[in-house]
C-alpha beads as a LAMMPS data file, in Angstrom:
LAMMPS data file: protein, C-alpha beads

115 atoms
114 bonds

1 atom types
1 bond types

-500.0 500.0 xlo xhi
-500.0 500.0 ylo yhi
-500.0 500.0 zlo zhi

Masses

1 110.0

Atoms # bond

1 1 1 -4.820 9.667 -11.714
2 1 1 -3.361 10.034 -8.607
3 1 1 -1.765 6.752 -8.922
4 1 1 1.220 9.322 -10.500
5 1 1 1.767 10.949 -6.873
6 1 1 1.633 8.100 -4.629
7 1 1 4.141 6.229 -6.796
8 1 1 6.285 9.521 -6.801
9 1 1 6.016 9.508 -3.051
10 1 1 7.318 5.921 -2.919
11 1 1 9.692 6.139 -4.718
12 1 1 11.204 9.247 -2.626
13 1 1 10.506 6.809 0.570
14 1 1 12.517 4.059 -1.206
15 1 1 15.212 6.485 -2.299
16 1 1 15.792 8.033 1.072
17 1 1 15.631 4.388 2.496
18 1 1 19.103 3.265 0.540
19 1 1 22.268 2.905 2.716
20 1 1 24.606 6.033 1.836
21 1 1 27.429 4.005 1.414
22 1 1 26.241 1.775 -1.243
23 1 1 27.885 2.387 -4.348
24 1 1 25.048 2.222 -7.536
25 1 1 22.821 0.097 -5.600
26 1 1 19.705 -1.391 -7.296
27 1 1 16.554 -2.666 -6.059
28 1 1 14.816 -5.869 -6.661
29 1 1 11.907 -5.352 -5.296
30 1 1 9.758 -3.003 -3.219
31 1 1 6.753 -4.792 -1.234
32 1 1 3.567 -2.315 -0.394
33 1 1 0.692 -3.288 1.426
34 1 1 -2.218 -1.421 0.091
35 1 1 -5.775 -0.939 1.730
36 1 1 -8.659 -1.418 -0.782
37 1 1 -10.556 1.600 0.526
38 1 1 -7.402 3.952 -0.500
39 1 1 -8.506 3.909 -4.501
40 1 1 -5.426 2.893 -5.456
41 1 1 -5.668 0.981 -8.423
42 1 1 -2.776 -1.686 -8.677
43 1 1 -2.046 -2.015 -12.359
44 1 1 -1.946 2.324 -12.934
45 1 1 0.505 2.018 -9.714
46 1 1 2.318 -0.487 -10.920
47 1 1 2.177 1.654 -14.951
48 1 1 3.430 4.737 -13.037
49 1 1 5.988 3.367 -10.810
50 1 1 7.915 2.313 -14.339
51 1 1 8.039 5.285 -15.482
52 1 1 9.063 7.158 -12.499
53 1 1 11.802 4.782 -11.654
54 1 1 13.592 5.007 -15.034
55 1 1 17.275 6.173 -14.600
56 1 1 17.006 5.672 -10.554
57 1 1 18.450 2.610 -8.311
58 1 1 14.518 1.231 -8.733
59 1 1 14.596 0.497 -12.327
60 1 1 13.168 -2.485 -12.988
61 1 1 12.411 -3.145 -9.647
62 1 1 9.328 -5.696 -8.911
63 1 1 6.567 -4.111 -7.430
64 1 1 4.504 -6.367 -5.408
65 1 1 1.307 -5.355 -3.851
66 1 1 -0.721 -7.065 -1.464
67 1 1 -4.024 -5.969 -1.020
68 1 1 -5.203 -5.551 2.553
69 1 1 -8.895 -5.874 3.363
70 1 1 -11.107 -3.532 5.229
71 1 1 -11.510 -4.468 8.119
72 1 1 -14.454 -3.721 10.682
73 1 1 -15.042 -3.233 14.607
74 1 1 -18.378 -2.363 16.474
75 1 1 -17.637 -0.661 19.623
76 1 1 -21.062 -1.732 20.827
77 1 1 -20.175 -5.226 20.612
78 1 1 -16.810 -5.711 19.757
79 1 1 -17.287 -8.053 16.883
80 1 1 -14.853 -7.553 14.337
81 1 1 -15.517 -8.867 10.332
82 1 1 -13.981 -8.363 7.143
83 1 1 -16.420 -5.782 5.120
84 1 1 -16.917 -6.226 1.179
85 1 1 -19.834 -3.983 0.901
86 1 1 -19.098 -0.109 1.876
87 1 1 -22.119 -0.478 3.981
88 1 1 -20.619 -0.187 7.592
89 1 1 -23.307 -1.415 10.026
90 1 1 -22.303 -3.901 12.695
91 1 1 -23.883 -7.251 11.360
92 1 1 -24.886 -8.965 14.609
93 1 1 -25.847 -5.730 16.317
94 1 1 -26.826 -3.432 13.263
95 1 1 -25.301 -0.152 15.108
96 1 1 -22.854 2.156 12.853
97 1 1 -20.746 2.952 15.841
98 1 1 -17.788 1.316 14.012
99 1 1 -13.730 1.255 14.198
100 1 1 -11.847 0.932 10.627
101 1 1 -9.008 -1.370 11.727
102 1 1 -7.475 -1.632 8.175
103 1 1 -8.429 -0.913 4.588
104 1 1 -6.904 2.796 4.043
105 1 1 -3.212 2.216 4.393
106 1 1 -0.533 2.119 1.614
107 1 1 2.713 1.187 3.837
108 1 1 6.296 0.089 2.450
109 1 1 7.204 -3.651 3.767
110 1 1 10.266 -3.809 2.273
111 1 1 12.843 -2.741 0.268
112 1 1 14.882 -5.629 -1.373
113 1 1 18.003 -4.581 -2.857
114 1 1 19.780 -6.918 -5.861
115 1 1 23.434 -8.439 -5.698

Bonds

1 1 1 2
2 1 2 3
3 1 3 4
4 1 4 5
5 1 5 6
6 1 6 7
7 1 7 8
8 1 8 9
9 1 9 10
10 1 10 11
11 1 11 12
12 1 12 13
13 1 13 14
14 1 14 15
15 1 15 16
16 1 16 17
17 1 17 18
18 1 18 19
19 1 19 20
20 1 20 21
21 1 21 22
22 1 22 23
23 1 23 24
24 1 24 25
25 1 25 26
26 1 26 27
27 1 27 28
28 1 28 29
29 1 29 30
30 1 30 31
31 1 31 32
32 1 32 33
33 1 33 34
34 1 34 35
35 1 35 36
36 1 36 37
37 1 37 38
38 1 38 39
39 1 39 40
40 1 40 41
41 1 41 42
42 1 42 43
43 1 43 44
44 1 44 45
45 1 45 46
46 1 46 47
47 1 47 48
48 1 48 49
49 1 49 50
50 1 50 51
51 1 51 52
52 1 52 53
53 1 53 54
54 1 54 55
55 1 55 56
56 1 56 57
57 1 57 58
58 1 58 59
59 1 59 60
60 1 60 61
61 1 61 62
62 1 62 63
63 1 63 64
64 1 64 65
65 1 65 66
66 1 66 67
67 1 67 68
68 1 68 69
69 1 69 70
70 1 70 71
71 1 71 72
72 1 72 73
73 1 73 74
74 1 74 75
75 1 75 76
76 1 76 77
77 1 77 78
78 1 78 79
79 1 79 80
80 1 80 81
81 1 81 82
82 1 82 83
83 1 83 84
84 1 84 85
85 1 85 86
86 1 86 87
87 1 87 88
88 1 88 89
89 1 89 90
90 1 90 91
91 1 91 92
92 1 92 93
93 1 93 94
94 1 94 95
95 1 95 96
96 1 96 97
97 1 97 98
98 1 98 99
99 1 99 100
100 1 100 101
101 1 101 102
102 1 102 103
103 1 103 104
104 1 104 105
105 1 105 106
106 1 106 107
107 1 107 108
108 1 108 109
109 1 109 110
110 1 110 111
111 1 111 112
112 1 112 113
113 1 113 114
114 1 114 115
């Protein structure tokens, strides 16, 4: 499950991210964006982020994931399209000489802290 390290490594990210001179500051929520070609699967992240936060300024912190689709460019034609199959031929064109514009990325948004 490597749902366990990419939680650990957010969490790090998040931890780092706190102001210094907050004193015991908790966080509300952390926002990812998450590429549906990384194999990340939402509800193990979500299962291993609890665990790793417990005793740490994320504690019951919201995790909220959006899921960002995999997106497509030919650099024959230029079209661009959203892809749902992991067939990766240009659908006007039909060449493979393609561009992944988004799809793998897991990226922090945001970091909201509580009152």
């Amino acid at each position: 499950m490597h749902e366990m390290g990419i939680a650990q490594e957010l969490v790090q990210i998040a931890l780092n991210a706190l102001p210094a001179d907050l004193k015991d500051p908790r966080v509300a929520s952390l926002n990812l964006r998450i590429g549906k070609l990384s194999s990340v699967v939402p509800h193990s992240l979500t299962f291993c982020f609890e665990i790793i936060t417990k005793d740490t300024p994320l504690e019951s912190a919201q995790l909220n994931i959006e899921m960002v689709p995999v997106r497509i460019r030919c650099n024959t034609c230029d079209r661009e399209w959203e892809a749902d199959t992991p067939v990766f031929r240009c659908p006007d064109c039909e060449k493979s000489q393609i561009e992944l514009l988004s799809g793998r990325e897991i990226d922090i948004v945001s970091l909201e802290l509580s009152e």
